[in-house]
C-alpha positions in Angstrom: 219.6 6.4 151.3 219.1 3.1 152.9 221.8 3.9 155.8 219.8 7.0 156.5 216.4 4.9 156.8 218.0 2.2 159.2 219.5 5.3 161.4 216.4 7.2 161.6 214.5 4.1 162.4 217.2 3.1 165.4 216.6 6.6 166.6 212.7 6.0 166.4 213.5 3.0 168.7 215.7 4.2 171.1 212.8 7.1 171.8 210.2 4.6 172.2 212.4 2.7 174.5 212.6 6.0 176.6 208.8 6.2 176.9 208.2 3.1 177.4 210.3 3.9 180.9 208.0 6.8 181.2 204.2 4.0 181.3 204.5 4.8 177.6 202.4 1.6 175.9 203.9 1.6 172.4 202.2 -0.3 169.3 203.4 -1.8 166.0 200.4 -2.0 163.6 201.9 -4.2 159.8 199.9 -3.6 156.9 201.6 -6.3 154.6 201.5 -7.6 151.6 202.8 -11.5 151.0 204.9 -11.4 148.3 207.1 -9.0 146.5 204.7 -9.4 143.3 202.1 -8.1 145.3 203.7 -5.0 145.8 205.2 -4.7 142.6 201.7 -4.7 141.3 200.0 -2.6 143.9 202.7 0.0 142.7 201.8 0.0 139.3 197.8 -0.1 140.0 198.6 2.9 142.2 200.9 4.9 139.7 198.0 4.7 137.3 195.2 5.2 139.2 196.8 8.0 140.7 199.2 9.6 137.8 202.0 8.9 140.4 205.6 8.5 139.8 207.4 5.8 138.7 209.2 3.5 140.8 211.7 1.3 139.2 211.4 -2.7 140.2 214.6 -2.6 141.5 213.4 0.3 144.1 210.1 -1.8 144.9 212.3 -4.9 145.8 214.4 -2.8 147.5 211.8 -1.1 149.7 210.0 -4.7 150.4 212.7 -6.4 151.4 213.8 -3.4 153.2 210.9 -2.6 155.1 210.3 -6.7 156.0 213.5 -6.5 157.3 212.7 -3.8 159.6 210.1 -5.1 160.9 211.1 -8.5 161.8 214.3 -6.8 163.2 212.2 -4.4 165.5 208.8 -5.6 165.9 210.0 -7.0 169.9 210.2 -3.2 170.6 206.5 -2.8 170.7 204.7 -3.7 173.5 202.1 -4.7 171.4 202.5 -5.6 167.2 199.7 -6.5 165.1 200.3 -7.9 161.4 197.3 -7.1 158.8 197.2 -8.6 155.4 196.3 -5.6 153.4 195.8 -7.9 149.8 195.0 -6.8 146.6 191.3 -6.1 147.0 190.9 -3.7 149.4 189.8 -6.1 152.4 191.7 -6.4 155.4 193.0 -9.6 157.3 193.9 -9.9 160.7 197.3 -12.7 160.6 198.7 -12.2 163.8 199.5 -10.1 166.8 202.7 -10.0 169.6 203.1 -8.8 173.1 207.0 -7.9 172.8 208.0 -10.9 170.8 205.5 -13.1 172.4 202.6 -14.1 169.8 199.6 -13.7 171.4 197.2 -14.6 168.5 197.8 -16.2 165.2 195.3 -16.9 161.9 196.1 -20.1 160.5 196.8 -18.6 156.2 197.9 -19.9 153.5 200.4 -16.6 153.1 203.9 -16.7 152.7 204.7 -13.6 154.9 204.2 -14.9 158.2 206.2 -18.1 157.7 208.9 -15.8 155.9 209.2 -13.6 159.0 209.0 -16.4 161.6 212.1 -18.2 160.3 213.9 -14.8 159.8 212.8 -13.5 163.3 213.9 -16.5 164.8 217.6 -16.5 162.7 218.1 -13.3 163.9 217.0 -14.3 167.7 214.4 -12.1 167.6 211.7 -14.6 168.0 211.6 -17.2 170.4 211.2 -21.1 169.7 207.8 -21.3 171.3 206.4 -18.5 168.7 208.1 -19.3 165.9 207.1 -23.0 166.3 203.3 -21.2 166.6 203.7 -19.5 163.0 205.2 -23.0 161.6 202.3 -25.0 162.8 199.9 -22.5 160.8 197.2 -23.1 162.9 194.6 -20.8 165.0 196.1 -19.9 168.2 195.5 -17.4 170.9 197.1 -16.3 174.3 195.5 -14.3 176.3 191.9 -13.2 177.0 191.0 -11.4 173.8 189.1 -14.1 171.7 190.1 -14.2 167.7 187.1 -13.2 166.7 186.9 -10.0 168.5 190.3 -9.6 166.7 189.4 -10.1 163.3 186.4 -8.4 163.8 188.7 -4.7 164.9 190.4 -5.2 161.1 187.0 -5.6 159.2 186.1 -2.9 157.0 
């Protein structure tokens, strides 16, 4: 199953590449959650709210480690990548945002995510020094002409 999932997202990749030849503007939007806790219990809160199926804990840690994987792996793709902290209580937080794998804007957080993909991004040499020493600092930052608040303000419920 999890081959299957890594081809068909390489496929998805290699077609974006091709429109991105074509003016094609491609974008990444992450809807995270930090820890693998967090998703274990957003599963369960789900499953009962919603009379779902279950999904065993080995699937969930599967599917987020999976899926951070992916993302950290791929995210340079995009011409543009934006990483929202989805949390527990239905309020969304803008973390940060790429251009390619140049971060353009960062939210200094006390999440664990953001770290966590910075020093696996940058392992894998997906994720230049410059950025990755950005996400490390855990500071504000911002690139470009887009202020942070207008930023936060587009993930705001």
């Amino acid at each position: 199953m999890l081959y299957s999932k890594r081809f068909l997202m390489i496929a998805l990749f290699q077609a974006w590449s091709t429109r991105r030849i074509s003016d094609y503007q491609t974008s990444l939007i992450v809807l995270f959650l930090d820890t693998l806790q967090q998703s274990a219990l957003r599963v369960a809160n789900r499953s009962l709210r919603q009379a779902g199926i279950e999904i065993s804990g080995n699937n969930i840690k599967i599917n987020f480690n999976e899926s951070f994987k992916n993302v950290a792996n791929y995210f340079l793709y995009f011409d543009q990548s934006e990483f929202i902290y989805t949390g527990l209580t239905g309020e969304n937080k803008f973390v940060m945002s790429f251009s390619k794998s140049q971060l353009t804007n960062y939210v200094g957080t006390d999440l664990q995510y953001p770290q966590k993909f910075a020093n696996y991004s940058f392992q894998k040499e997906r994720l230049g020094e410059e950025s990755y020493n950005m996400i490390q600092k855990n500071e504000d930052y911002q690139l470009g002409s887009e202020s942070l608040k207008e930023t936060r303000s587009r993930f705001r419920r």
